[in-house]
N, C-alpha and C positions, 0 to 999 in steps of 0.2 A: 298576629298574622295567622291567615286560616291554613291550617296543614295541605298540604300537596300529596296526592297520591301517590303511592309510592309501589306498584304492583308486584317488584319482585319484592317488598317487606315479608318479615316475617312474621309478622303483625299484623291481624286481622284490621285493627284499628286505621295502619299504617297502609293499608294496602286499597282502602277504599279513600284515604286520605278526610278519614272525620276524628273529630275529637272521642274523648274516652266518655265523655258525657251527652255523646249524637241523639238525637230527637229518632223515630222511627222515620218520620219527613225527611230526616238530612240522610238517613241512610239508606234510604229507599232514590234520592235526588242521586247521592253517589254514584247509585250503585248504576242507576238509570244510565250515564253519563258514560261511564266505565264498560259497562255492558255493549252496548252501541258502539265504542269505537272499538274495541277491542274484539267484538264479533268475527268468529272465521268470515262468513260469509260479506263481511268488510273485507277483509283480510287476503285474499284469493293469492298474492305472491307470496306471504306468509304465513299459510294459515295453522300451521303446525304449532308456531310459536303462537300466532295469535288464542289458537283452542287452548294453549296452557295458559294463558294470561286471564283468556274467559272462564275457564273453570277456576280458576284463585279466586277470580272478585265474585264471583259467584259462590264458592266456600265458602268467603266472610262476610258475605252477606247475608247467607241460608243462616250460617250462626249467630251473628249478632241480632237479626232481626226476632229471633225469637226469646223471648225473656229468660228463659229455663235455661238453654243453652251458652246464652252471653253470661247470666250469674256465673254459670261456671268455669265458663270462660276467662270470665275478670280473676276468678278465684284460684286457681290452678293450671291456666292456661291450655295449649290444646290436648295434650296428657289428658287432661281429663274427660277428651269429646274421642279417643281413641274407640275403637272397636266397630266403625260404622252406625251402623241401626243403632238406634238406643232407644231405651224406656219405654218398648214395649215386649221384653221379650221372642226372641224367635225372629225378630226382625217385623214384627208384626206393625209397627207404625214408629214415630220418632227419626222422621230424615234426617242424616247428619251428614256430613259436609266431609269427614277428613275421605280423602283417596277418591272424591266425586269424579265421578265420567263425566262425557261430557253430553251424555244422552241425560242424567240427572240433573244434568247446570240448562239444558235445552227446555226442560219443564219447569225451571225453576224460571227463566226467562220466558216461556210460552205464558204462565202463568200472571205473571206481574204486566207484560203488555198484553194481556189479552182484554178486551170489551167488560164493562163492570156493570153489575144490575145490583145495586142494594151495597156498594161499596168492596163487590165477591167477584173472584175473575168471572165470566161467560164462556160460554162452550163456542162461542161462534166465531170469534178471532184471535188470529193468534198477529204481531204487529209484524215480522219478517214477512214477505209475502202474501199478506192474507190480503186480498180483494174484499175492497168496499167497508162499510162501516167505521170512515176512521172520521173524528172529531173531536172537539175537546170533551163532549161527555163520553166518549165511546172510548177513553184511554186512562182508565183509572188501576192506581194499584194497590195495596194491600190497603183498609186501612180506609179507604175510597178517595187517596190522594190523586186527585187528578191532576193534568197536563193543559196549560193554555195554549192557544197557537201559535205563541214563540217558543214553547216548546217542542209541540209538531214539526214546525219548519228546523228547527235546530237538529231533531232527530231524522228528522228525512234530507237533510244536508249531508251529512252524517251517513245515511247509508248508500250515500251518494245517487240516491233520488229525483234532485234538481228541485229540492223542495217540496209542497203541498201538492205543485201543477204534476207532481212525475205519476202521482196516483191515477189521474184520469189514463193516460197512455198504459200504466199495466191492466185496466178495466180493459180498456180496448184492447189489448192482446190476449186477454183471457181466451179460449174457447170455448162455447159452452155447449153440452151435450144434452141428448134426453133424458127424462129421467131413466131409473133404471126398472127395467121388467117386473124379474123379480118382485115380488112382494114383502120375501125377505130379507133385501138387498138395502142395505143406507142407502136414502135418498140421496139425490144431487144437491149439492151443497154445504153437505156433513163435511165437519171439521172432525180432521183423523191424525194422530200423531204414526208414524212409519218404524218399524222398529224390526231386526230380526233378519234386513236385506244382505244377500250375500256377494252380488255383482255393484248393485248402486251404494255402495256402506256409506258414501259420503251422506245420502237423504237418512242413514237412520238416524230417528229424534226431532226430526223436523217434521213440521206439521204440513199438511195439505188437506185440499178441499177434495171431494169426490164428484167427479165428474160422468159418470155413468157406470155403469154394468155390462159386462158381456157376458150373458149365461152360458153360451158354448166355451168364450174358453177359462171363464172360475174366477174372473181377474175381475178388480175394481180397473177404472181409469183415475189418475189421480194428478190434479194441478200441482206436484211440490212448490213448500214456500220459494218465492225467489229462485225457480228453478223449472224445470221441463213438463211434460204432460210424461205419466211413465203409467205402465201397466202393472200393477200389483195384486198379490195374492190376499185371500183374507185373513190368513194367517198372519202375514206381516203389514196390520194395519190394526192401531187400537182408537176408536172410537172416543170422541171428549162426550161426558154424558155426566149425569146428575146422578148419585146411589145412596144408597142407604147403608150406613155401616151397622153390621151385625157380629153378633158372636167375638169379640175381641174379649179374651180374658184377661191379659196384661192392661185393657186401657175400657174398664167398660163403661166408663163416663160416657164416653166415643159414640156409645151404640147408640142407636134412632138417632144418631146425627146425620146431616146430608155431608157429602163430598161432594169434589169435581175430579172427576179421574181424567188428567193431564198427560199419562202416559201407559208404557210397560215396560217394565223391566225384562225384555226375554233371557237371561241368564238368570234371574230367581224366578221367574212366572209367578210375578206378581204385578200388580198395579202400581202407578205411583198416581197419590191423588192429593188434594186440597182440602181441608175439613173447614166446613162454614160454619159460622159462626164468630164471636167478638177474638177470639184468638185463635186463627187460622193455623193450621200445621201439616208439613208436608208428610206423608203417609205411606208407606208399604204395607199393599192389601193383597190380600189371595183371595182368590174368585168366588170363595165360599164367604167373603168377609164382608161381601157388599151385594144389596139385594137392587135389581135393576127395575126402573119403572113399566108399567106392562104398555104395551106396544113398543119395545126397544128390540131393535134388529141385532141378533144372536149369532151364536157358532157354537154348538154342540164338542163338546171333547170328553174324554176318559170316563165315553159310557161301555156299557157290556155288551150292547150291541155295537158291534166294530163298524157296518154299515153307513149308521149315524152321526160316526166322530168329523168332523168338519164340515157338517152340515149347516146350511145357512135355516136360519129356523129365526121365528118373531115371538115375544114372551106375550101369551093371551091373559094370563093369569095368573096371580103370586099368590099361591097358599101358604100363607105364613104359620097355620096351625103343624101343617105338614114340612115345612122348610123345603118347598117345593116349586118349581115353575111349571104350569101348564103353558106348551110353549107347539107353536105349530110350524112342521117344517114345508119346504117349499114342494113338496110332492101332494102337502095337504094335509098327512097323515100327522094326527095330534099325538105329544108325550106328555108325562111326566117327568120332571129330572131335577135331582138336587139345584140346590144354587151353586154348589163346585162345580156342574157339568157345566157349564156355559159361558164363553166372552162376548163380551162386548165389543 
């Protein structure tokens, strides 16, 4: 008989409800399963309870799925995944699971249903709310295990959708805006994860689409997933975008690898991202740690000129001899600036 999930277990194993011997396919099938109904934004009379449930199956999936961390898991149990960050000292990369928010369990799920190019999540969708691009090739997860479209219909039943047809109707409700002025401004369309709100806290971690720019008042406009058009700061919005890992001395296999930067953490300001490649792993990067491609739309921080700090600014140039972006802001005027001065 196949095991039954069992979410308050205290067993990873038991909580996803797969065997001790799971395929990365059965676990990843689980967790898919788990994740979706247990989703707050399924959840709405209960979503307190539900967000503890999603951050579990979420735990034990972040852990088992990756080789390193499940040996040790089988070996010593969670005892030995204690201390958060791991294995790259400083908290420098190695996501771990035990005491996960549910801003970390939100990218760890952004991540797995998001759009797959080469079997790697994509910057362009996230599955809660994301308009458009959904299909059986457009839903793959780690690994490039994709979903047929009984499994589409089962997941959009699920989030109580009405099925495959519910997507045309949220097309149709979208709003769409122009693009934005600015030159330094994300275009319409960027997929942004929200992080850092202090009136809306329920959207931080949820992903949205940008739907224009108002230069007068500083604000993006932004479609949250599964949720309202709302007026946001750049500060509290981090960009999905492609980078380049640099300077890791705990992990420098890591370096000239690409990531997918899935989130931010605003209580460590850092990144949370996806490393590509045949064993993908989830990341805590600091801004110096990841070099962004040139024409990516910027925000200037903890330069010496105070003027500058929150400046919307576009990267023209990566001097890499220099560890420097030539990077030009929205008044015209060109800089220089380390790779720690700038987010994405």
């Amino acid at each position: 008989m196949a095991p039954v999930a069992d979410v308050s277990a205290d067993d990873y194993y038991k909580v996803l409800g797969v065997s001790r011997d799971a395929t990365e396919a059965e676990l990843t099938k689980a967790y898919r399963k788990l994740a979706l109904k247990h989703h707050p934004d399924k959840n709405h009379e209960n979503k307190e309870e539900a967000e503890e449930k999603f951050k579990r199956v979420t735990e034990a999936y972040d852990t088992l799925r990756d080789a390193e961390k499940r040996k040790i898991y089988d070996q010593v149990g969670k005892e030995g995944l204690q201390g958060g960050f791991s294995g790259a000292g400083a908290g420098d990369a190695g996501f771990q699971g035990q005491g996960m928010t549910a801003e970390q369990a939100e990218m760890i799920f952004g991540s797995l249903f998001g759009g797959s190019q080469g079997g790697r999540p994509s910057s362009t969708r996230i599955i809660f709310g994301s308009p458009g691009g959904f299909g059986s090739q457009g839903m793959a997860g780690f690994g490039g295990q994709g979903m047929d479209d009984a499994d589409l219909e089962s997941m959009f039943q699920a989030m109580g959708m009405g099925g495959m047809g519910g997507m045309g109707s949220f097309r149709q409700a979208k709003r769409h805006r122009p693009q934005p002025s600015s030159p330094c401004a994300l275009v319409q369309g960027k997929t942004v994860i929200l992080h850092g709100l202090s009136k809306a806290t329920e959207h931080n971690g949820k992903s949205g689409e940008v739907m224009g720019y108002d230069e007068a008042r500083g604000r993006y406009e932004v479609q949250v997933q599964d949720g309202p058009l709302i007026w946001v700061k750049p500060t509290n919005l981090t960009q999905r975008c492609s980078v380049e890992i640099h300077g890791l001395q705990s992990k420098p296999e890591l370096n000239g690898k690409k990531a997918e930067v899935l989130g931010f953490d605003a209580h460590a300001g850092r990144y949370i991202a996806l490393s590509q490649g045949a064993s993908p792993a989830m990341l805590s990067l600091q801004a110096g740690n990841c070099i962004v491609d040139e024409g990516t739309a910027i925000r200037l921080h903890g330069l010496s000129s105070e003027a500058y700090n929150g400046i919307l600014a576009r990267v023209l140039e990566v001097d890499r001899a220099a560890g420097r972006y030539r990077v030009q802001c929205r008044d015209g005027k060109q800089l220089k600036v380390k790779y720690e001065h700038i987010f994405c």
